[in-house]
N, CA, C and O atoms as a MOPAC input file, in Angstrom:
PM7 MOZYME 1SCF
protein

 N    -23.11800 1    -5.17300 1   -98.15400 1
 C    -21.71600 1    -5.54900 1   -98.16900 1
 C    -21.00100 1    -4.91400 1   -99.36300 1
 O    -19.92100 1    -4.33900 1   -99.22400 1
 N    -21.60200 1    -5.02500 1  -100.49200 1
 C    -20.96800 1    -4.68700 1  -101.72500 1
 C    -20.90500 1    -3.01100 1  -101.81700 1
 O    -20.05400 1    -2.53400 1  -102.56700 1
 N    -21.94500 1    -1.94800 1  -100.93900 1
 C    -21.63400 1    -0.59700 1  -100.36500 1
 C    -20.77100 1    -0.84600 1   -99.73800 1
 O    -19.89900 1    -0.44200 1  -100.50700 1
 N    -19.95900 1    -1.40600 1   -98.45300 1
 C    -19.15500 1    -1.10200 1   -97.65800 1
 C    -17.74700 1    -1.47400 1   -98.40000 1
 O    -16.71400 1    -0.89500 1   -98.06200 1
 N    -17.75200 1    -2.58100 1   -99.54400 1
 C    -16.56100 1    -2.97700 1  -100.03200 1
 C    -15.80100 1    -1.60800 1  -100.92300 1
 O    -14.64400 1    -1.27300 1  -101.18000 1
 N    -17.07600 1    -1.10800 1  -101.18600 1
 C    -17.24800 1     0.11000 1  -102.31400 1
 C    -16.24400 1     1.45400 1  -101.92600 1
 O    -15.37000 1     2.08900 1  -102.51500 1
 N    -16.97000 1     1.50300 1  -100.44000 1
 C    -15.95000 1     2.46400 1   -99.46600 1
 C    -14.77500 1     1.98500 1   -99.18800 1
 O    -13.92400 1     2.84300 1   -98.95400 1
 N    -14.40900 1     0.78200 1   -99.13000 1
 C    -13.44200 1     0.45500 1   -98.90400 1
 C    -12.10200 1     1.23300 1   -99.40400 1
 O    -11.10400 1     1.67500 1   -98.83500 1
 N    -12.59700 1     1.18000 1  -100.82400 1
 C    -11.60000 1     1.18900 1  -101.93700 1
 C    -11.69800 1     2.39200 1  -102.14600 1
 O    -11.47200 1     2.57200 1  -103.34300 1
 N    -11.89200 1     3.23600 1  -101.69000 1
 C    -11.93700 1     4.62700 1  -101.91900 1
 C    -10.86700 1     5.56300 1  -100.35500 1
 O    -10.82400 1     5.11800 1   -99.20800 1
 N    -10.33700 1     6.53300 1  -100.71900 1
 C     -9.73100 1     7.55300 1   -99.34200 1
 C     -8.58000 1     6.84500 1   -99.10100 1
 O     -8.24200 1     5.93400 1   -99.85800 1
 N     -7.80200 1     7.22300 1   -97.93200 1
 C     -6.87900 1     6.49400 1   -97.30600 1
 C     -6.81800 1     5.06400 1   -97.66400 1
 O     -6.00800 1     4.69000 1   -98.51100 1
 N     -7.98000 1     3.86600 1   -96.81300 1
 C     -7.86900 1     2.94700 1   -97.04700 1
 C     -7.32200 1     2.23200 1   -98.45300 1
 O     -6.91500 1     1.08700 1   -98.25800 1
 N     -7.23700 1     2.70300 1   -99.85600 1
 C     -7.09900 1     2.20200 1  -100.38400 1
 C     -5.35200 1     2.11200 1  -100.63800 1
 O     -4.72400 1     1.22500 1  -101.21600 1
 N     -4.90800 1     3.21000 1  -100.06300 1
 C     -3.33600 1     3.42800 1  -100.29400 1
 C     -2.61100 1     2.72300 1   -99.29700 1
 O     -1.49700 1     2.97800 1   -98.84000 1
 N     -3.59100 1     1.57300 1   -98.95500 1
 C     -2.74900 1     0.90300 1   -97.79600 1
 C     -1.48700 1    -0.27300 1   -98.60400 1
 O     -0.61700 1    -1.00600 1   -98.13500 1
 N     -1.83700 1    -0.04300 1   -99.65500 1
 C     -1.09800 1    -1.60900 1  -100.15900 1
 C      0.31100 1    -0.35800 1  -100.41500 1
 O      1.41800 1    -0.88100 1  -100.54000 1
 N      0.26400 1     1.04500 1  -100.47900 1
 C      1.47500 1     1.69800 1  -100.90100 1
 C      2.85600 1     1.37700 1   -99.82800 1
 O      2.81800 1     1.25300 1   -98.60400 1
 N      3.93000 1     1.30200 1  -100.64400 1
 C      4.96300 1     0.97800 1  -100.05000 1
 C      5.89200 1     1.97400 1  -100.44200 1
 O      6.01200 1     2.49800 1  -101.54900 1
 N      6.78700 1     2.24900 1   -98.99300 1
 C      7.72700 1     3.53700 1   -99.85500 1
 C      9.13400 1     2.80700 1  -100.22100 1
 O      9.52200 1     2.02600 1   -99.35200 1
 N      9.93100 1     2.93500 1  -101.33200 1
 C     10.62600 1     3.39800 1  -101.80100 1
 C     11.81600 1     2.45200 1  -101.22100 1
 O     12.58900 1     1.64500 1  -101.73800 1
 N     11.57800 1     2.97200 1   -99.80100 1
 C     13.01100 1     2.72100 1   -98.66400 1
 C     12.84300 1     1.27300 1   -98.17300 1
 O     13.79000 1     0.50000 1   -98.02600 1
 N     11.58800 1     0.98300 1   -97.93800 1
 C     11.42000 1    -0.53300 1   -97.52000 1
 C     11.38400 1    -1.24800 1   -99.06300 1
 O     11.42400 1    -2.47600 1   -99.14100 1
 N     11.31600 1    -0.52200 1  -100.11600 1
 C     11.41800 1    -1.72900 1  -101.48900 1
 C     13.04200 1    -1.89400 1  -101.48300 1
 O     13.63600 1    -2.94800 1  -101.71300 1
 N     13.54000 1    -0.84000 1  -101.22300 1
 C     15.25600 1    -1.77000 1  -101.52200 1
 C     16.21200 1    -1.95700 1  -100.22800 1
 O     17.43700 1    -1.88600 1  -100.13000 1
 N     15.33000 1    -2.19000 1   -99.38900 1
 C     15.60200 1    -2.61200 1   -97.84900 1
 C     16.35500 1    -4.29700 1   -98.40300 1
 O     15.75600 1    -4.89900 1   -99.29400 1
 N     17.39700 1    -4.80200 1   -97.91500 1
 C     17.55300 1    -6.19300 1   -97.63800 1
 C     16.38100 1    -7.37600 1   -96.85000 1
 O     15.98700 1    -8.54200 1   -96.89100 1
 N     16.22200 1    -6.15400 1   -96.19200 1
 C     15.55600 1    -7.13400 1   -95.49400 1
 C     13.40700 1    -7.32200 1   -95.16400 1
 O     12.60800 1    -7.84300 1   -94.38600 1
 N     13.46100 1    -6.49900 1   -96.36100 1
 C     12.18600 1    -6.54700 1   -96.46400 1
 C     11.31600 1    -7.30500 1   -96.90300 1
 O     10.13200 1    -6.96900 1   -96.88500 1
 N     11.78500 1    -8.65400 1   -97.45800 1
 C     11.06400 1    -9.76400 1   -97.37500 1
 C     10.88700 1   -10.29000 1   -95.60200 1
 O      9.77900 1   -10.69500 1   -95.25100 1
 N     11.63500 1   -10.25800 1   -94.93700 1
 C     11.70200 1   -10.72900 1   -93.70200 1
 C     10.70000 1    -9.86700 1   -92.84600 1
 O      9.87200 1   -10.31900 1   -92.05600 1
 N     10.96100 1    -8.34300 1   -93.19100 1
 C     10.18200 1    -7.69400 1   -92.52400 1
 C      8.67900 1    -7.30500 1   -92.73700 1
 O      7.81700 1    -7.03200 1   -91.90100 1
 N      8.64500 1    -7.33700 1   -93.53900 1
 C      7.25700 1    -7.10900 1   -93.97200 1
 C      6.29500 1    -8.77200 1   -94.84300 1
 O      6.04600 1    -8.54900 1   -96.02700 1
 N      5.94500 1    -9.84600 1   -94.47300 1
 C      5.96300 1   -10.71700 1   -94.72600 1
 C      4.20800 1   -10.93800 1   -95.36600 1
 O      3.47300 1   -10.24300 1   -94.66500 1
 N      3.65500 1   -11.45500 1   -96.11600 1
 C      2.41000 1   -11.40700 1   -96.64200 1
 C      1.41900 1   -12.05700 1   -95.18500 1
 O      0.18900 1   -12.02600 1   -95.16300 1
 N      1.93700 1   -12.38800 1   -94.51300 1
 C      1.02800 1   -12.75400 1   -93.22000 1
 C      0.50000 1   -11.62200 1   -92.28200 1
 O     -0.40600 1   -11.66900 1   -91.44900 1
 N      1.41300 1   -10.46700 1   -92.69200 1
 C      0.90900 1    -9.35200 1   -91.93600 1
 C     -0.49900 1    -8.76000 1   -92.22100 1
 O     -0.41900 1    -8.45900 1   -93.41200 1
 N     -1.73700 1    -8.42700 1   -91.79700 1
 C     -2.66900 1    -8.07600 1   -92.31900 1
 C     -2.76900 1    -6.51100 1   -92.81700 1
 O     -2.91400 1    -5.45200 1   -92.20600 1
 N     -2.63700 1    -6.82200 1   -94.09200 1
 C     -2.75200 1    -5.14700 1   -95.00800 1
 C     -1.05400 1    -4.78800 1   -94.79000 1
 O     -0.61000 1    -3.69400 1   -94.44100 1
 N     -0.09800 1    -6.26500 1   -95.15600 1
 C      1.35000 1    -5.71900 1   -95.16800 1
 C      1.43200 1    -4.88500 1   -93.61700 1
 O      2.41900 1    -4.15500 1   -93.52600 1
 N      0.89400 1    -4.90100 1   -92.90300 1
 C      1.25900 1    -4.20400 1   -91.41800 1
 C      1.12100 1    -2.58100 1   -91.66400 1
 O      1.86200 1    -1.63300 1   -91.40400 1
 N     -0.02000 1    -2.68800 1   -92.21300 1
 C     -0.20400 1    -1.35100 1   -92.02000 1
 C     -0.18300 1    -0.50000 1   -90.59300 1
 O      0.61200 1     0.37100 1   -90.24200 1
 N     -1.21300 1    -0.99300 1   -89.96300 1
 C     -1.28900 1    -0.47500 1   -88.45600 1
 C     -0.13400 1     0.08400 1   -87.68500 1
 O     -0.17400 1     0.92200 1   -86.78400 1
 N      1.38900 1    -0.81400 1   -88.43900 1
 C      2.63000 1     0.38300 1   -88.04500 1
 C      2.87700 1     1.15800 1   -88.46000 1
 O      3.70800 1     1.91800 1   -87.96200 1
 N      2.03800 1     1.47200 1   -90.06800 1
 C      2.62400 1     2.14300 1   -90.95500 1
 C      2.71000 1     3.82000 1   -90.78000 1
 O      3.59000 1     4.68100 1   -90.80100 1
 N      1.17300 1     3.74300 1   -90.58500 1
 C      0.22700 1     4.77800 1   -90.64100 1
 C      1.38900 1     6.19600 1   -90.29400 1
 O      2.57200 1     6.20400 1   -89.95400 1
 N      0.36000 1     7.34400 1   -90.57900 1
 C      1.21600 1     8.66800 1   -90.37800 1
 C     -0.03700 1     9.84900 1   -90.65200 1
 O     -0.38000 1     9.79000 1   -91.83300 1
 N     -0.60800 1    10.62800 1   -90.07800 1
 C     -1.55700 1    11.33200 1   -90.20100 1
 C     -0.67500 1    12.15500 1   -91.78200 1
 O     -1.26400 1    12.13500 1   -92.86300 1
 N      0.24900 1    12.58500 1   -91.69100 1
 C      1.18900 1    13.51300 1   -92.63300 1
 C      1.14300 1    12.78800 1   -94.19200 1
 O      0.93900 1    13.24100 1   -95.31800 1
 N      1.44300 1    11.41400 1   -93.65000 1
 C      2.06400 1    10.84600 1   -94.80900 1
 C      1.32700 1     9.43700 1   -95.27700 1
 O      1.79200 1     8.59300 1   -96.04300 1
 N      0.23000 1     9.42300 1   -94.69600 1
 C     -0.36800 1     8.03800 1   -94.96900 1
 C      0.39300 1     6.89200 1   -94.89200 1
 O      1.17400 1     6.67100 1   -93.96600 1
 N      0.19500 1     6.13600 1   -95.84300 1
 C      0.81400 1     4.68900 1   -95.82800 1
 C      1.98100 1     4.26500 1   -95.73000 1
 O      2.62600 1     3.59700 1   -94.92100 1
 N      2.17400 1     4.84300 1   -96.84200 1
 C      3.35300 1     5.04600 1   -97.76200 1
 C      4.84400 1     4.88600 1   -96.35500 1
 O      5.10300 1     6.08900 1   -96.32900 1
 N      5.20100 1     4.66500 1   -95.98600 1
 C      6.36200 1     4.50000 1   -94.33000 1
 C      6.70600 1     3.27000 1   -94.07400 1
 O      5.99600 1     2.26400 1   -94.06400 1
 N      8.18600 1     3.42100 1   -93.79900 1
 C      8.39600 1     2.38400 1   -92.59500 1
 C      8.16900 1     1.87900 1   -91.34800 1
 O      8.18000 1     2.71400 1   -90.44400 1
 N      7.98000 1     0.81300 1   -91.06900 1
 C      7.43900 1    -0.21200 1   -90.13800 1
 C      7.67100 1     1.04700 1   -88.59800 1
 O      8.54000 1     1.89900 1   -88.78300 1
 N      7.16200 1     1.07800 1   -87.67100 1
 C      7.67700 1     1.99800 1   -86.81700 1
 C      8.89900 1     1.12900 1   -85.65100 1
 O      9.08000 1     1.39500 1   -84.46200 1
 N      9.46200 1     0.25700 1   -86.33000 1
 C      9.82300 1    -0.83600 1   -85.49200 1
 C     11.44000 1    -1.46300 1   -86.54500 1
 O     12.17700 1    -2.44300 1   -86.43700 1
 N     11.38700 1    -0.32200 1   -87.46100 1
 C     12.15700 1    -0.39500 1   -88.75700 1
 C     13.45900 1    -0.58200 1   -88.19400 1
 O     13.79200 1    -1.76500 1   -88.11900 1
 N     14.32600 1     0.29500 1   -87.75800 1
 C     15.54300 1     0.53200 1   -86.81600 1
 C     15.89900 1    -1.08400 1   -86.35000 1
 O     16.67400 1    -1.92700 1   -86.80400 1
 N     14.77700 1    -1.07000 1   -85.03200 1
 C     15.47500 1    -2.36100 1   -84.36800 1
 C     15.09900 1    -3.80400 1   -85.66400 1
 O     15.68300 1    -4.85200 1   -85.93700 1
 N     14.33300 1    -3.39400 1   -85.97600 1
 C     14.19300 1    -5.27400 1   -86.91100 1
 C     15.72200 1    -4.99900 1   -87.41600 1
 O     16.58600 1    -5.62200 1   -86.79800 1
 N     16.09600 1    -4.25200 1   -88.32800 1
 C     17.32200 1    -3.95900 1   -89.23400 1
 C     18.68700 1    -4.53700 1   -88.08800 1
 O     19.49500 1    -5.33600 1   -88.56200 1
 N     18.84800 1    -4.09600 1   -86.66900 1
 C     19.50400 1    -4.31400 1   -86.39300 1
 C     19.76300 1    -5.70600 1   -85.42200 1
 O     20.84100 1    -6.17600 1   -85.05900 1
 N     18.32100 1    -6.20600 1   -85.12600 1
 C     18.14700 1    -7.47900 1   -84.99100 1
 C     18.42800 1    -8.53000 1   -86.23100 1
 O     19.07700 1    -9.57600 1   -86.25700 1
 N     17.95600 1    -8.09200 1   -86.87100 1
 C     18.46400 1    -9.27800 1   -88.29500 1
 C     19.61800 1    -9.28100 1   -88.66300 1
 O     19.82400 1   -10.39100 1   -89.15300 1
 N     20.40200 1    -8.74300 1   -88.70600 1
 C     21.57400 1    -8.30400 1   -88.81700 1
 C     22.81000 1    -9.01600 1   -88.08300 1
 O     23.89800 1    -9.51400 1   -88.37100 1
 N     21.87800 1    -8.73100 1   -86.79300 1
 C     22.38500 1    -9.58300 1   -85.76100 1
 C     22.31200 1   -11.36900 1   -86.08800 1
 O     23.21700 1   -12.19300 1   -85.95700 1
 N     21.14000 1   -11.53900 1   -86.47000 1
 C     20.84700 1   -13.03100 1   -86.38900 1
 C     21.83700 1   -13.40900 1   -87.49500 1
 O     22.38400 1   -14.50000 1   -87.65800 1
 N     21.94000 1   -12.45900 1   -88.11500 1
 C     22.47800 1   -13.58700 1   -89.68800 1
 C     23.74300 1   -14.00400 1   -89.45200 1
 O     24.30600 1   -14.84900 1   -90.14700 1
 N     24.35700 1   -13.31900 1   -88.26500 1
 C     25.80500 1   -14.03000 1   -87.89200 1
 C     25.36800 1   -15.13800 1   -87.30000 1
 O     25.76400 1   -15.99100 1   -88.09400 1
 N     24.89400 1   -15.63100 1   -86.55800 1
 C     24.42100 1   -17.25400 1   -86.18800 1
 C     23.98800 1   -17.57900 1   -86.96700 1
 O     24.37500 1   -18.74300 1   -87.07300 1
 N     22.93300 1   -17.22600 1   -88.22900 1
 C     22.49500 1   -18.21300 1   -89.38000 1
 C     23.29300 1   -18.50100 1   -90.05200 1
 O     23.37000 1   -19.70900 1   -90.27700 1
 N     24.14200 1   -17.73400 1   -90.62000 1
 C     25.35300 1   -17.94300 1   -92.02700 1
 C     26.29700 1   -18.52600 1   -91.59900 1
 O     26.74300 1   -19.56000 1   -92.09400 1
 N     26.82100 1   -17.85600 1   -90.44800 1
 C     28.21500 1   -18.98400 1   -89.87500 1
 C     28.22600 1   -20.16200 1   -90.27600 1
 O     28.74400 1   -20.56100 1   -91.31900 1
 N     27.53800 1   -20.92500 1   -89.30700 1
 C     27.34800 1   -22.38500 1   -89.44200 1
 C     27.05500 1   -23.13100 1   -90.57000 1
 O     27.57300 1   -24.22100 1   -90.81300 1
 N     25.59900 1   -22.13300 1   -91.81100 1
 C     25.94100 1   -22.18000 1   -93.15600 1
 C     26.67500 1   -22.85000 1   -93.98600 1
 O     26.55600 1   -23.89000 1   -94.63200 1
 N     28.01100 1   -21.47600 1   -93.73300 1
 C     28.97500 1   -21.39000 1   -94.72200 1
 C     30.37600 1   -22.53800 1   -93.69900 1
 O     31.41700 1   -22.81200 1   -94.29600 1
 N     30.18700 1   -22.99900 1   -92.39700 1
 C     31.05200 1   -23.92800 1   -91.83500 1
 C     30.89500 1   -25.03700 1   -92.73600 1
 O     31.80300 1   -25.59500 1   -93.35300 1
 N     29.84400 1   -25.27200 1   -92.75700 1
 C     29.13000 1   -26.89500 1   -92.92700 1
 C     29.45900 1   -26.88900 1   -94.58500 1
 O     29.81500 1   -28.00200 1   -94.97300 1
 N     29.41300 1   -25.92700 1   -95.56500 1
 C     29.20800 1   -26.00900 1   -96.55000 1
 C     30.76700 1   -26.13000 1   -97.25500 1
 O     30.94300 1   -26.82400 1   -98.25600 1
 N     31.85000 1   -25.37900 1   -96.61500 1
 C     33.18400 1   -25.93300 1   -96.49400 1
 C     33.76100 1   -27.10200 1   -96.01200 1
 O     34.87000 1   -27.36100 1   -96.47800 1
 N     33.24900 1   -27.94900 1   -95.12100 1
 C     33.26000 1   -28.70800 1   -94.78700 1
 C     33.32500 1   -30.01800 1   -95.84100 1
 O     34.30400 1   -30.65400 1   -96.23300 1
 N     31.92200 1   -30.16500 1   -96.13700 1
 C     31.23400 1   -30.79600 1   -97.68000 1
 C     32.20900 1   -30.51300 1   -98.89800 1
 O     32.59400 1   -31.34000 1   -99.72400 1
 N     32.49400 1   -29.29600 1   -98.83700 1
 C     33.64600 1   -28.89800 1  -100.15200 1
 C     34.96200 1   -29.92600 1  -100.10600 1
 O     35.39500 1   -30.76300 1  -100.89900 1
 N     35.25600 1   -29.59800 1   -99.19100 1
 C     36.72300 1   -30.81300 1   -99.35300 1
 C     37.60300 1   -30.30000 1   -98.58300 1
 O     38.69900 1   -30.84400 1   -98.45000 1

């Protein structure tokens, strides 16, 4: 076990925890990329070219799905919270 952990951490595999750049100052990359994903979701990540290091391949629509949602989340929010105000 302690050989295979060994390999682990060596080649590709180890640059899985790399994150590029574009998903660190994404808004919405707490949402999208969430610690429940196994290895941060690598398995979308991947790129023979570019290794890890990429956005989700699914990047586009989450961005414009969330986007979407936050007008039904915040609305009601910021109704209720005026409301309470006076």
């Amino acid at each position: 076990m302690a050989e295979y952990l060994a390999e682990m951490s060596k080649g590709e595999v180890a640059k899985v925890s790399e994150i590029s750049k574009e998903c660190l100052e994404c808004r919405w990359y707490k949402v999208c990329r969430p610690t429940t994903l196994p290895w941060d979701g690598a398995e979308m990540r991947y790129k023979r070219s570019t290794g890890f290091s990429n956005k989700l391949v699914f990047c586009h629509a989450y961005q414009e799905m969330f986007s979407a949602m936050e007008k039904y989340v915040e609305d009601p929010i910021r109704t209720a919270a005026r409301s309470f105000a006076g």
